[in-house]
N, CA, C and O of each residue as an XYZ file, in Angstrom:
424
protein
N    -205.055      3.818   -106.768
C    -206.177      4.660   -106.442
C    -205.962      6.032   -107.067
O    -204.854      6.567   -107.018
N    -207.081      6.648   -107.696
C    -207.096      7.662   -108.336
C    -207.337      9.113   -107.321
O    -208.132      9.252   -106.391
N    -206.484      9.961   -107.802
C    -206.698     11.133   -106.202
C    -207.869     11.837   -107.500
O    -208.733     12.515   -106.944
N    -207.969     11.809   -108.443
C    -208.865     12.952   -109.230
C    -210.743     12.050   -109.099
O    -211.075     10.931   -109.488
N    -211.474     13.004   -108.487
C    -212.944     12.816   -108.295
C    -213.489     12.234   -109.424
O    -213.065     12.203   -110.579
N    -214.679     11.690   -108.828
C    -215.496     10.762   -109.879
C    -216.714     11.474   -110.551
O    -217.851     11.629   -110.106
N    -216.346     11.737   -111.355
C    -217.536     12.674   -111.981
C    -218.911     12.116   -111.359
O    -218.891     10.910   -111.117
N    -220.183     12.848   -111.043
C    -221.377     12.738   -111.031
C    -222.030     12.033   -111.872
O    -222.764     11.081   -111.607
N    -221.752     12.532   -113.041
C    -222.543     12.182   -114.584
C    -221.543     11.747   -115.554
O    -220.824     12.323   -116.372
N    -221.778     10.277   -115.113
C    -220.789      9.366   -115.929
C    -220.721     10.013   -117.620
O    -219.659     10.313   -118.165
N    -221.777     10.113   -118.127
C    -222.177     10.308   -119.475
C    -221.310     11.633   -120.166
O    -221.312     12.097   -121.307
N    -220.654     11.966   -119.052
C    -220.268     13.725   -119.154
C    -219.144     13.144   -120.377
O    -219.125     13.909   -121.341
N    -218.256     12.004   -120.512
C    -216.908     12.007   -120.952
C    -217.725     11.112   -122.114
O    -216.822     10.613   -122.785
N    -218.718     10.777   -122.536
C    -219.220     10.480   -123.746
C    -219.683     11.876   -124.732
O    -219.328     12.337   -125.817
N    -220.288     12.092   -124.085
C    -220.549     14.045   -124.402
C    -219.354     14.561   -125.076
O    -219.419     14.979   -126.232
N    -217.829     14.545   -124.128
C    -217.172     14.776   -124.498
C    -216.826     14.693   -126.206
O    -216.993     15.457   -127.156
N    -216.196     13.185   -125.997
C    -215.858     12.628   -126.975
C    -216.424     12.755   -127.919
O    -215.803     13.280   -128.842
N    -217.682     12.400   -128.131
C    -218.978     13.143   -128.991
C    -218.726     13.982   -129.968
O    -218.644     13.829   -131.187
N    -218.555     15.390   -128.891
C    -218.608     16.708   -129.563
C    -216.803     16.726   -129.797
O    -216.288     17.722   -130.305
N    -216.229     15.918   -129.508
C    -215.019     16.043   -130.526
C    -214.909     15.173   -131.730
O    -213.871     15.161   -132.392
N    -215.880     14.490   -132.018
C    -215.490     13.183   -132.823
C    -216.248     14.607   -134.143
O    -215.709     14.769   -135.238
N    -217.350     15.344   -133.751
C    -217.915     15.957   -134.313
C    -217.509     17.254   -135.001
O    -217.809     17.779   -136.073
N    -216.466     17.673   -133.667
C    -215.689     19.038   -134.245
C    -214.567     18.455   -135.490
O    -214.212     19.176   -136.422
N    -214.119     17.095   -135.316
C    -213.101     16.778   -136.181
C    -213.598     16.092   -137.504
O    -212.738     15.805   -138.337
N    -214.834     15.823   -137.750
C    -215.751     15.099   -138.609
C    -215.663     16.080   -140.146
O    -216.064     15.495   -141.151
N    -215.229     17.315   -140.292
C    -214.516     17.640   -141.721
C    -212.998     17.281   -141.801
O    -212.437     17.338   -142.895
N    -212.350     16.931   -140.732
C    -210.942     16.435   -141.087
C    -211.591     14.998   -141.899
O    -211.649     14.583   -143.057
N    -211.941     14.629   -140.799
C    -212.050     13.058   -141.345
C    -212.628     12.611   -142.434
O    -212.454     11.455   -142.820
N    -213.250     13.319   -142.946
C    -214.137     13.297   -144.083
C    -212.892     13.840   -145.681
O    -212.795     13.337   -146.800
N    -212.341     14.735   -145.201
C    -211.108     15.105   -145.656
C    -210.381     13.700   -145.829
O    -210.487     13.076   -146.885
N    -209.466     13.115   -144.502
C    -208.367     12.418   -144.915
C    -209.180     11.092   -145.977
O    -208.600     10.676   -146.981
N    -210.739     10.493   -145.499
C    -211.267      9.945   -146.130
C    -210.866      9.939   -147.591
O    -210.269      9.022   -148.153
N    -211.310     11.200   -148.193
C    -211.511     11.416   -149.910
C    -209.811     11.533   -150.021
O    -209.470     10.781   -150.935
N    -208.744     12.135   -149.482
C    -207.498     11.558   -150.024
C    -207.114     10.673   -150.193
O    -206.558     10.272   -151.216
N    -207.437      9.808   -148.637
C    -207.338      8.310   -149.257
C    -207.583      7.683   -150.562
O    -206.744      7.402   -151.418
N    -208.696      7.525   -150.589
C    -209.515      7.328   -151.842
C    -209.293      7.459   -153.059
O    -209.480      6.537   -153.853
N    -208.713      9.013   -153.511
C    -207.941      9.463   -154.356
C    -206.734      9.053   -154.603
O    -206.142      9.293   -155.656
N    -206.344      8.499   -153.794
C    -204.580      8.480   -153.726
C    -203.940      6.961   -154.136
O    -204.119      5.809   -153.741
N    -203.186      7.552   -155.043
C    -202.897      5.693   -156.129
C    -202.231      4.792   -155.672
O    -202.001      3.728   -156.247
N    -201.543      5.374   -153.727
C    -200.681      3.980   -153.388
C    -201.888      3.140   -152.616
O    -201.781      1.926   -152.440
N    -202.791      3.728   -152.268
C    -203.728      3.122   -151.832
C    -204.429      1.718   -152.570
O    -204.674      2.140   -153.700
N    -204.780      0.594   -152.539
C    -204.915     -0.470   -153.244
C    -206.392     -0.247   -153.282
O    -207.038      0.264   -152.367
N    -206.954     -0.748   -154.612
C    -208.454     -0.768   -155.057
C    -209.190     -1.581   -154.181
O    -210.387     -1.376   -153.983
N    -208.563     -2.492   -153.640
C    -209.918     -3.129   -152.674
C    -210.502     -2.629   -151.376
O    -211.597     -3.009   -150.961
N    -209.680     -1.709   -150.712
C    -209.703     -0.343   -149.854
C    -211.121      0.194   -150.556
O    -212.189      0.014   -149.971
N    -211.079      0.630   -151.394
C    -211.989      2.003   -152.205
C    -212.469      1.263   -152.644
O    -212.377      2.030   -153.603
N    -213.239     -0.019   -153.191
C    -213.904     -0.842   -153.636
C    -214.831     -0.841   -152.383
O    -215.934     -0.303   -152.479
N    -214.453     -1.395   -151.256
C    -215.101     -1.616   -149.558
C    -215.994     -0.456   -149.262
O    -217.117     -0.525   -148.763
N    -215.118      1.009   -149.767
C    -216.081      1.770   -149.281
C    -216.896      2.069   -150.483
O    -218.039      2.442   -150.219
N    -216.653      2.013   -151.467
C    -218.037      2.181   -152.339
C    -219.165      1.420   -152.104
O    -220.234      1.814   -151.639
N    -218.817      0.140   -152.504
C    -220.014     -0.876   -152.103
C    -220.493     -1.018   -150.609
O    -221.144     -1.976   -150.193
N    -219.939      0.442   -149.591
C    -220.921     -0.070   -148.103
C    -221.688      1.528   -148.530
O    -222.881      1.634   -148.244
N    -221.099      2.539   -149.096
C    -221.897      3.759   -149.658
C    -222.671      3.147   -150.643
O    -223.511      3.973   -151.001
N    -222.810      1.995   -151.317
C    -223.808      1.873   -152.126
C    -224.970      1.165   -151.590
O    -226.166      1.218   -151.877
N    -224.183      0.365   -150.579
C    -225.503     -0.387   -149.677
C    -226.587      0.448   -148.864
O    -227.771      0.146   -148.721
N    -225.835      1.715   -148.293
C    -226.668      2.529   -147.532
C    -227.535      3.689   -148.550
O    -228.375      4.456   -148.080
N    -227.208      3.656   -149.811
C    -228.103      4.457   -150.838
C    -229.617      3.486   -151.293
O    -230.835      3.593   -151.146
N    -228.740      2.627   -151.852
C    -229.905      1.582   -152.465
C    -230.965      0.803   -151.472
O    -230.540      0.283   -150.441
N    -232.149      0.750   -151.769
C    -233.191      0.771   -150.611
C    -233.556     -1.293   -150.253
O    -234.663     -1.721   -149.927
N    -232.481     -2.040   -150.417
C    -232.504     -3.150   -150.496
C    -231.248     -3.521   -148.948
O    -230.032     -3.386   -148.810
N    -232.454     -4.056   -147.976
C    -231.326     -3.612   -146.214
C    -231.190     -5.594   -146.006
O    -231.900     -6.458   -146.521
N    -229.943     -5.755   -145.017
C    -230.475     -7.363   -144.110
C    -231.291     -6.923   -143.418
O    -231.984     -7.928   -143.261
N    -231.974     -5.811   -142.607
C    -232.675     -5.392   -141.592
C    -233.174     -4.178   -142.397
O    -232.691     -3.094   -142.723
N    -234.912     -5.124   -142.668
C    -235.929     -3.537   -143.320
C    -235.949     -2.811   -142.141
O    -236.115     -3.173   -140.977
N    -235.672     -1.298   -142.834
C    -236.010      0.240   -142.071
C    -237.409      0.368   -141.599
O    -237.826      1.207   -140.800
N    -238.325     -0.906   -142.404
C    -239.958     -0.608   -141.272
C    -239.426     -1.212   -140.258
O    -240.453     -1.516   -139.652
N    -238.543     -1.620   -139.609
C    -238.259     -2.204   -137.883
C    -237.488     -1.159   -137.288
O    -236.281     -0.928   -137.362
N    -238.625     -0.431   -136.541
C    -238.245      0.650   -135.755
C    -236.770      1.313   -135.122
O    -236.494      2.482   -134.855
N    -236.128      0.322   -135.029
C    -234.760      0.539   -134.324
C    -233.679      0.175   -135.016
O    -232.768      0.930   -135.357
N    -233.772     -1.112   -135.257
C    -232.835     -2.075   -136.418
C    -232.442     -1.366   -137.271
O    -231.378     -0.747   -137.286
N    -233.424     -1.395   -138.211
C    -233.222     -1.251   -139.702
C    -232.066      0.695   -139.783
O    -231.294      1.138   -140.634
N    -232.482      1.164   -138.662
C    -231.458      2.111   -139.198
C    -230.136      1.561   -138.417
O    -229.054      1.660   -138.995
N    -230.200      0.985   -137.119
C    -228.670      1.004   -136.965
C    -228.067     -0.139   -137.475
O    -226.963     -0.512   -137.077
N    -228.713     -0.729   -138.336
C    -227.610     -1.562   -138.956
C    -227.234     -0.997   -140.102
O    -226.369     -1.672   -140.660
N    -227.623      0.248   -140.846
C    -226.641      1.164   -141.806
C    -225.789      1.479   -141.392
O    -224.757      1.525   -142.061
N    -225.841      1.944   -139.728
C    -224.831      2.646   -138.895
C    -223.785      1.798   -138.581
O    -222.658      2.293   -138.616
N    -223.897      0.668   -138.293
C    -223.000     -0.370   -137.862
C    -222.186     -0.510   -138.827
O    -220.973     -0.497   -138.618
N    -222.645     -0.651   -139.912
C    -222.292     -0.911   -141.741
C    -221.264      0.248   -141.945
O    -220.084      0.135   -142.279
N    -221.894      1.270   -141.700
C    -220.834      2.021   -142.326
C    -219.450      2.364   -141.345
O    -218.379      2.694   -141.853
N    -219.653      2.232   -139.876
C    -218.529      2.793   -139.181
C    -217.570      1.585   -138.887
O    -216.492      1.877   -138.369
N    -217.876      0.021   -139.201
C    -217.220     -0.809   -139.663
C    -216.300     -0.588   -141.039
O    -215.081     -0.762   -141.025
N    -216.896     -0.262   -141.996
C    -216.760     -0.275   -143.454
C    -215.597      0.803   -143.318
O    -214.562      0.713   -143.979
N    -215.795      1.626   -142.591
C    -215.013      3.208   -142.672
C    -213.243      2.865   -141.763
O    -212.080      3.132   -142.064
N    -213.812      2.263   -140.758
C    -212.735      1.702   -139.869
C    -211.892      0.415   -140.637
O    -210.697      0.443   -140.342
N    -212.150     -0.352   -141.270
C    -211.581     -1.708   -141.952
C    -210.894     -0.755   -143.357
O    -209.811     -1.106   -143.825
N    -211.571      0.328   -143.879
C    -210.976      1.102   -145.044
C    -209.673      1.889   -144.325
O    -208.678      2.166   -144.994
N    -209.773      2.208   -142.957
C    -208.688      2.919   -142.670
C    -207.425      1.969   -142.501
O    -206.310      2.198   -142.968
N    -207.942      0.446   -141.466
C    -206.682     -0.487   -141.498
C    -206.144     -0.789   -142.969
O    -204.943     -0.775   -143.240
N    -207.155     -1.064   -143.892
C    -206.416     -1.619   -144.946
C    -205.481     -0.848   -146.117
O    -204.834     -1.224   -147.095
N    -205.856      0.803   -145.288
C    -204.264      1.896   -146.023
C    -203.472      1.896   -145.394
O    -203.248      1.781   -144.189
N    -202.715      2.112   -146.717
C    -201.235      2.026   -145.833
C    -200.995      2.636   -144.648
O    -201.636      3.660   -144.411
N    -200.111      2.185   -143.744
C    -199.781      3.496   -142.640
C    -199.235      4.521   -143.204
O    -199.868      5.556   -143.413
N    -198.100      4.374   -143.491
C    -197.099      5.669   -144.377
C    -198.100      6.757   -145.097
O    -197.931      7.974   -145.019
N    -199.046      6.190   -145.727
C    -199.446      6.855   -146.789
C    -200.946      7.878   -145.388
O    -201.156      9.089   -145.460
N    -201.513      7.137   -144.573
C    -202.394      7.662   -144.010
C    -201.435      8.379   -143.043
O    -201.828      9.545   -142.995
N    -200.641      8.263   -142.459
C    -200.233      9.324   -141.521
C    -199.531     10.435   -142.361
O    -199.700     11.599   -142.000
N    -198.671     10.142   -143.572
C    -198.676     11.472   -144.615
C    -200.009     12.824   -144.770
O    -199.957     14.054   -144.764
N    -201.164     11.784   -144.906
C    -202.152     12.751   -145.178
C    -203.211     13.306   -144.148
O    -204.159     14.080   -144.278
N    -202.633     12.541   -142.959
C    -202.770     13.236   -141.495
C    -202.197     14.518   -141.280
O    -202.650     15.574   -140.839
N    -200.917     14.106   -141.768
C    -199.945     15.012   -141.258
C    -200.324     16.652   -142.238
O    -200.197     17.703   -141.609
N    -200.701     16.703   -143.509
C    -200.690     17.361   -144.446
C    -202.357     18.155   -143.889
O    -202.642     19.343   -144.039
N    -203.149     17.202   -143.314
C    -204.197     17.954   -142.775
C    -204.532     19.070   -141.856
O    -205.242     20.076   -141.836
N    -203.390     18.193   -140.833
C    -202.947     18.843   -139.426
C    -202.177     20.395   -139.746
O    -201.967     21.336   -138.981
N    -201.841     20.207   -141.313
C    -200.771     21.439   -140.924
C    -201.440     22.620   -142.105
O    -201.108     23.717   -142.554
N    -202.576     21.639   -142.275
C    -203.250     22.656   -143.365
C    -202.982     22.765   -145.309
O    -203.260     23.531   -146.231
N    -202.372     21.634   -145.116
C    -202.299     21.696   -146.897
C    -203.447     21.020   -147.656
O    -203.460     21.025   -148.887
């Protein structure tokens, strides 16, 4: 049993998270393009994310954008899959290097 109270507004610790996923969204965008750049990284990594950045440019969807709801979140689905499967498939060594190099400002 938890002695700390139950928030009112469940939604409060989505909020949260939210506005941190948001404050940290130039890191990440950062360690992104090092990745990318970086030659221990294997081409089919950076292949994955080109071709899901090319899917969400080019106006050819599985789910047309005239369907009100769909058609955009399945770009969304697309890409935060695409972005997440690009992060498993770098190396660890090499992504927590350029964590680390972020964190400390280089």
């Amino acid at each position: 049993m938890s002695l700390r109270a139950e928030s009112p507004w469940p939604a409060a610790g989505y909020s949260m998270r939210w506005l941190r996923f948001v404050r940290h969204l130039p890191n990440f965008v950062r360690l992104y393009w090092r990745l990318f750049c970086d030659a221990r990284v294997s081409i089919w990594p950076k292949a994955l994310l080109v071709v899901s950045l090319l899917y969400l440019v080019f106006p050819v969807d599985f789910i047309p954008d005239v369907l009100p709801f769909l058609g955009e979140v399945d770009d969304l689905v697309l890409l935060i899959v695409a972005c997440r499967l690009f992060m498993h498939m770098c190396p660890p060594h090499v992504v927590q290097e350029h964590v680390h190099r972020i964190a400390t400002g280089e």
